[in-house]
N, C-alpha and C positions, 0 to 999 in steps of 0.2 A: 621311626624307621620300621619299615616291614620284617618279618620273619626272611622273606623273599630275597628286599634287598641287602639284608645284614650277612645272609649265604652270599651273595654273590659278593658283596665286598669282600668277604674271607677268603673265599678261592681268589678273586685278583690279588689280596696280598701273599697267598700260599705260592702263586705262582710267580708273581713279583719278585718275593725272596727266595725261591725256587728250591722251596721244602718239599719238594713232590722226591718220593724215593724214584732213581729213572729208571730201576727194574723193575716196578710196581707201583704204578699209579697210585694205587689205592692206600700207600703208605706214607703219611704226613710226618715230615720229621720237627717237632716243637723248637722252634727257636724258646730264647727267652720271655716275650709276650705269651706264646704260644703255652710256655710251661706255667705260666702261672694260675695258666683258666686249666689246663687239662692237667696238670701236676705230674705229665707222662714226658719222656721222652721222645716219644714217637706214638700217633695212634693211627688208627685205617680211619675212611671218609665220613663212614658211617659215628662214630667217637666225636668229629669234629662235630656234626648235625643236632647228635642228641646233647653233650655239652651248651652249644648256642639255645636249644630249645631250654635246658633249664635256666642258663641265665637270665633270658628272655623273660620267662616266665618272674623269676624272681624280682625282676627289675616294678613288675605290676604290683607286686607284695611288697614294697621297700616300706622298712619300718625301721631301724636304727640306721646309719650309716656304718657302724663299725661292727658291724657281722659280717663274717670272714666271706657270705653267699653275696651277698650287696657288695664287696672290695670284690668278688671276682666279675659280676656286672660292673662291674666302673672298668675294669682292664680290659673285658670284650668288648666294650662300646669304645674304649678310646683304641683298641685296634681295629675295629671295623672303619674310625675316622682316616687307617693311614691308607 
């Protein structure tokens, strides 16, 4: 999967589950999935983008499975599947 389309599947699920703060778009509030990959409670648009880019990236580096970087690429990939 693309950089491209793994953004676009995350805003349909952000908007899906309708984590968007409704006074400011630009304020993502983490569900559960959500808290596992950003460990925040809420982050802006910009937090979700650069979070996916180092998963992404990690994901081409996979070297043990049980590195806490590789467990948070398994969580954004199997949320980008929902």
């Amino acid at each position: 999967m693309s950089r491209h389309e793994a953004v676009r599947e995350i805003w349909a699920y952000i908007k899906k589950q309708k984590l968007q703060d409704p006074g400011q778009k630009t304020i993502i509030f983490c569900d559960e999935k959500l808290k596992a990959v950003t460990k925040k409670k809420k982050v802006t648009c910009s937090e979700i983008l650069t979070c996916l880019s180092q998963n992404m990236t990690a994901i081409k580096n996979w070297i043990h499975p049980a590195t806490p970087l590789q467990t948070q690429c398994i969580l954004i990939l199997e949320l980008v599947k929902i």
